[in-house]
Every structure is written in C-alpha cells, then in structure tokens.
C-alpha positions in Angstrom: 0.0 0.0 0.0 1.3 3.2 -0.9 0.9 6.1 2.2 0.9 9.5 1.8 2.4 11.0 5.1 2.9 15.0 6.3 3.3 16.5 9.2 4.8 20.0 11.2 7.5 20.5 13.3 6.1 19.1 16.5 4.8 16.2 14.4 8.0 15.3 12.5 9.8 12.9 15.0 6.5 10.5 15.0 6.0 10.9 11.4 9.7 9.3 11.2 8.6 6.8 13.2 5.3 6.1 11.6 6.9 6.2 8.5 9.5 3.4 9.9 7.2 1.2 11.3 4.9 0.7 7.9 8.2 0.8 5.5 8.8 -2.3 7.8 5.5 -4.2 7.3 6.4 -3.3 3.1 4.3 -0.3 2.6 5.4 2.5 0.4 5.7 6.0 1.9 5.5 9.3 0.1 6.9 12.2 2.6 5.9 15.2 2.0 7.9 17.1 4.4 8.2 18.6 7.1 11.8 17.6 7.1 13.0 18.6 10.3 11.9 20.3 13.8 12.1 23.7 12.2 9.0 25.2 13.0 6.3 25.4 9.8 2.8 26.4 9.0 1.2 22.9 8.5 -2.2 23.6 6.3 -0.5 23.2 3.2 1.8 20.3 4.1 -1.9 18.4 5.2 -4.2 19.6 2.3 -1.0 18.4 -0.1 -1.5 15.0 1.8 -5.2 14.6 1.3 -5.4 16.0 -2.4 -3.0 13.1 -3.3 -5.0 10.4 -1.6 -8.3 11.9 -3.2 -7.0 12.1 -6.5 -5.9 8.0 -6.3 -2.1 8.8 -5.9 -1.9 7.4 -2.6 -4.0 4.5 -1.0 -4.2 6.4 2.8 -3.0 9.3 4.4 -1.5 9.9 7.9 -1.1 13.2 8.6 0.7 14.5 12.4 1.1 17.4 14.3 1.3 18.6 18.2 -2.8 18.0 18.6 -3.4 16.6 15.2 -6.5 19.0 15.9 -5.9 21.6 13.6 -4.0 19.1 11.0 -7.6 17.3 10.5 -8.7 20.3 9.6 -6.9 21.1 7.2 -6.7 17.9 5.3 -10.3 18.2 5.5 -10.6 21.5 3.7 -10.0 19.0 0.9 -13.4 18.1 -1.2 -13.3 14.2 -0.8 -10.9 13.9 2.0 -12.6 12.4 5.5 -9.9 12.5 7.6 -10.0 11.6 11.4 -8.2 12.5 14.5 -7.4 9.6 16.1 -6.6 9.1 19.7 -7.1 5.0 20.3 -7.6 2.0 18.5 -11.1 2.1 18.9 -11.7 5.8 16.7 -9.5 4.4 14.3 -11.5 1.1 14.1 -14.4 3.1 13.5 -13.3 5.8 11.5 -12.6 3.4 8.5 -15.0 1.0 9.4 -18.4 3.8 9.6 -16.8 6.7 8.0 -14.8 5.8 5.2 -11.8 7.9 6.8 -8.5 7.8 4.2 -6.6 10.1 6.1 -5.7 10.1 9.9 -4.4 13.0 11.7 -2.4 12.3 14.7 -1.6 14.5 17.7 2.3 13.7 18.8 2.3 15.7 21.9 -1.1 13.6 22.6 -0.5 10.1 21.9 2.8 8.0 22.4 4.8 6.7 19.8 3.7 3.0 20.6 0.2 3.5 20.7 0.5 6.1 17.4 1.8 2.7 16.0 -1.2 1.4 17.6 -3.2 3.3 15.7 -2.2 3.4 12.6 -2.3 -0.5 12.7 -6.1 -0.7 13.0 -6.2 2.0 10.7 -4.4 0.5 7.7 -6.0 -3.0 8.4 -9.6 -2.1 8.6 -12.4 -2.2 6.3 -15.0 0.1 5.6 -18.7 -1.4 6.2 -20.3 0.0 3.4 -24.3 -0.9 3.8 -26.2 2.0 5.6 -22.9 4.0 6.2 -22.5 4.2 2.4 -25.5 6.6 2.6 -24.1 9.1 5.0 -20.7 8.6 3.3 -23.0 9.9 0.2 -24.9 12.8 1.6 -21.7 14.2 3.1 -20.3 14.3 -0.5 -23.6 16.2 -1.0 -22.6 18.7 1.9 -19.5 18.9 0.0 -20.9 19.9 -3.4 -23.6 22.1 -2.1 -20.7 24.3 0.1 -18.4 24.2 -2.9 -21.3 25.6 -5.0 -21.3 23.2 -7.9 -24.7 21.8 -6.5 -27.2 24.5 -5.3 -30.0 22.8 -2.6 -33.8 23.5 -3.3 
C-alpha cells in the first residue's frame, strides 16, 4: 500500500517513526515534508497529503502534528478527504469502518509513539462497512458539493 504522510515541526519525530514502522511491514511512503523540527505552517503540508489520496495517488493518508486537531482540519478543507483525529484503536476502528476515513491525523504531543503505531495499525488493516454507512458517506459528499457551489440545494 502506498501512504501518503505530512506533518509540522512538532509532528515530525513520530512521522519518522510512523513512517518506519509501515516501510517495515512493506508499505510505500510518500513524505511530504516537514523535514525537520524547524517550525512550519502545517495547512499546506496536510491539504497536499489529502489532495494526493483523493486524487488516487496514494491509497491512505497519515497526517501529524502537536494536537493533530488543527491538522484534521486542514486535510479536511479537501473536497473528498474524510480524515479523522485519532486518539485509540477504537476511533480508528471506527473511522474506516463507519466513516470511510483515508486520512488520519495524529496528535504527537497527545498520543505516544507505541500507541500512534497502535493506531495506525487498526487503521491501515480495517475495512470500511459499506451498507447503511454508504448513505451518509453519500450525503456528506452532498454537503460537499452544495458548500463548494457546484450543487445549489432547493
């Protein structure tokens, strides 16, 4: 699987690590920066991250920062991205599993490096449900197209 990974300065240790630890179970990586601890405005470096998983060039995105708060939401500015701050197994599980999510923001200063690992374990490995969630995975493209305003609601 090929993932598309970004972080800031406060993420950039656990991206390495991240990074590291999926290399090892024969994933692909694309990094696209940071490259060190120098501090670094992180929108850009997320939204890069989600276009490339919405536009098929990457299977999943992980995407890291101090909180992992505000790195969400910028990989979510992204029409097609559903990407989810993940703090446990358990939000991961269900992230992919309801939600569809193909990006996960983590929070470095929040979670620890073996549990990040954790994390992004569940959420490489797990499948989305499809069925009932596929509707709400549909009307939130909906949401999308109606605030982008390519679809204008009656």
């Amino acid at each position: 699987m090929l993932v598309v990974v970004g972080s800031d300065h406060a993420g950039f240790l656990l991206k390495g690590a991240v990074a590291g630890h999926l290399e090892e179970l024969g994933h692909q990586i694309e990094d696209l920066g940071t490259f060190s601890e120098v501090p670094v405005d992180y929108p850009p470096i997320c939204a890069a991250v989600a276009r490339r998983v919405v536009r098929g060039e990457g299977e999943m995105g992980i995407v890291i920062g101090g909180s992992g708060q505000g790195e969400a939401i910028a990989a979510n500015k992204v029409h097609g991205s559903r990407t989810a701050l993940c703090h446990d197994e358990y939000t991961a599980r269900f992230a992919r599993r309801h939600n569809d999510a193909n990006v996960l923001s983590l929070g470095a200063r929040v979670v620890a490096t073996e549990l990040a690992l954790d994390i992004v374990d569940v959420f490489i490995s797990t499948a989305f449900d499809g069925g009932r969630h596929q509707t709400r995975i549909d009307e939130l493209t909906v949401i999308e197209a109606e605030e982008s305003g390519t679809r204008h609601s009656d």
